[in-house]
Kinemage of the C-alpha trace (Angstrom):
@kinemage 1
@onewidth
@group {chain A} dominant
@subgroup {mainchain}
@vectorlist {calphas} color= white
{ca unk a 1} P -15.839 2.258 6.542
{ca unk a 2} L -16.602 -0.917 7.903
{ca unk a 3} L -15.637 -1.445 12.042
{ca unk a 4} L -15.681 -5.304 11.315
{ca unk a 5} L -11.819 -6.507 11.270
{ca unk a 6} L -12.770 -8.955 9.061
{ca unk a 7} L -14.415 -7.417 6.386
{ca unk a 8} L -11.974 -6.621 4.371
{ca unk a 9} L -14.061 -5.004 1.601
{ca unk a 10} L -13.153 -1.388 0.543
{ca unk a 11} L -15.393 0.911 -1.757
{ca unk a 12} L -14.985 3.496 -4.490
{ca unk a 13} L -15.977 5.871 -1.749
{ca unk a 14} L -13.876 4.937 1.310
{ca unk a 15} L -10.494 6.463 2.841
{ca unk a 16} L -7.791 4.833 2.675
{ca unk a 17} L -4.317 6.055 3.993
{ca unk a 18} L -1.056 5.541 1.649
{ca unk a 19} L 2.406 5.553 3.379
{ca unk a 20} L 5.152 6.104 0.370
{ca unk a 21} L 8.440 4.519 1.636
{ca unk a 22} L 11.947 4.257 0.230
{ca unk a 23} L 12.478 0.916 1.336
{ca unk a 24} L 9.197 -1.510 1.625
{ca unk a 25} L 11.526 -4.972 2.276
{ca unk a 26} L 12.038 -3.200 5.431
{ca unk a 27} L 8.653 -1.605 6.597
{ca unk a 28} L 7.408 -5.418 5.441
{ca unk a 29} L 10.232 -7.115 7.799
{ca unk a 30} L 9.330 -4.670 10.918
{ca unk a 31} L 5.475 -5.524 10.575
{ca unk a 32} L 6.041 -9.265 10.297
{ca unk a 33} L 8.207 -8.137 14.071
{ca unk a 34} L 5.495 -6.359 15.096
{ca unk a 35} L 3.374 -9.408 14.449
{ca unk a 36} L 0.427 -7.092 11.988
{ca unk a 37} L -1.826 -8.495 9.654
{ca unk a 38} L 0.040 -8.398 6.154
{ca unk a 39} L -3.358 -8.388 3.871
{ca unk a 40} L -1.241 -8.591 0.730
{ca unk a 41} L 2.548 -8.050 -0.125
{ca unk a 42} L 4.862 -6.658 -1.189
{ca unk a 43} L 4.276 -7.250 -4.535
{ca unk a 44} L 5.379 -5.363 -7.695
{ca unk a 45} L 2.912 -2.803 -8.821
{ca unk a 46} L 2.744 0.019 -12.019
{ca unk a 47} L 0.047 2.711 -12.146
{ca unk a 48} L -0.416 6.291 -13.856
{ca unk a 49} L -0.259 9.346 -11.996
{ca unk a 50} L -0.197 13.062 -12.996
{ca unk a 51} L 3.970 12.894 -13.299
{ca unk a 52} L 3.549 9.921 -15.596
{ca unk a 53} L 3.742 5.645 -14.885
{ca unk a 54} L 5.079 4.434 -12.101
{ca unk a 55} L 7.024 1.662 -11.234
{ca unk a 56} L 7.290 -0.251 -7.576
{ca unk a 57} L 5.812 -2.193 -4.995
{ca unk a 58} L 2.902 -1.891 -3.008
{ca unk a 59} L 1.718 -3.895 0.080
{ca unk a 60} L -1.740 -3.673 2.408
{ca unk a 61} L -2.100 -4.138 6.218
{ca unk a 62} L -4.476 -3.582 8.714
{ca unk a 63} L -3.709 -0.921 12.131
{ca unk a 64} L -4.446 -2.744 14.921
{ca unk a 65} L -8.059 -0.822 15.046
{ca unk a 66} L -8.913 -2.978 11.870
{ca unk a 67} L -8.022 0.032 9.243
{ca unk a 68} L -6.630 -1.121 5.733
{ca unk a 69} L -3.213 0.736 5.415
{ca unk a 70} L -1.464 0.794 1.757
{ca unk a 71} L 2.410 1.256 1.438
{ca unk a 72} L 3.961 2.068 -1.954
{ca unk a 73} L 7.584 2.164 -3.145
{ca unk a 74} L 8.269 3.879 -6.375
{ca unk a 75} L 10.909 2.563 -7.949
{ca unk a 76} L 10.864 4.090 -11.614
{ca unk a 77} L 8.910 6.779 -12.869
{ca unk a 78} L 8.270 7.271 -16.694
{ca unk a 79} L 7.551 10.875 -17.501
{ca unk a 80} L 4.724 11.191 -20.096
{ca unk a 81} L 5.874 12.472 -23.681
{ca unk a 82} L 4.862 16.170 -24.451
């Protein structure tokens, strides 16, 4: 992982933290108080998982060490068919 703030680049092979929340509006509203850099967000997202597609929002900021942080909502999830 990069130490530059700036670079905002992240690899196949890097960390990255997810926070799941129940209510993003409102994790996105206290960050904008707390003044953090919003990368990206919320916006609506859908991916697969092992339980089957999800439905939500998802949103990236950086800690104030420079650290990319992603936050998810699921909204829906679509079981797979057996």
């Amino acid at each position: 992982w990069t130490s530059d703030p700036d670079d905002l680049t992240i690899g196949t092979s890097d960390a990255v933290l997810v926070i799941v929340t129940d209510d993003i509006k409102r994790a996105h509203e206290n960050l904008q108080v707390l003044d953090a850099r919003i990368l990206e967000g919320p916006r609506d997202y859908t991916s697969n998982s092992v339980a089957g597609k999800k439905f939500g929002y998802i949103m990236f900021f950086q800690d104030p060490d420079g650290r990319v942080i992603e936050m998810t909502e699921v909204c829906r999830l679509e079981p797979y068919e057996k």
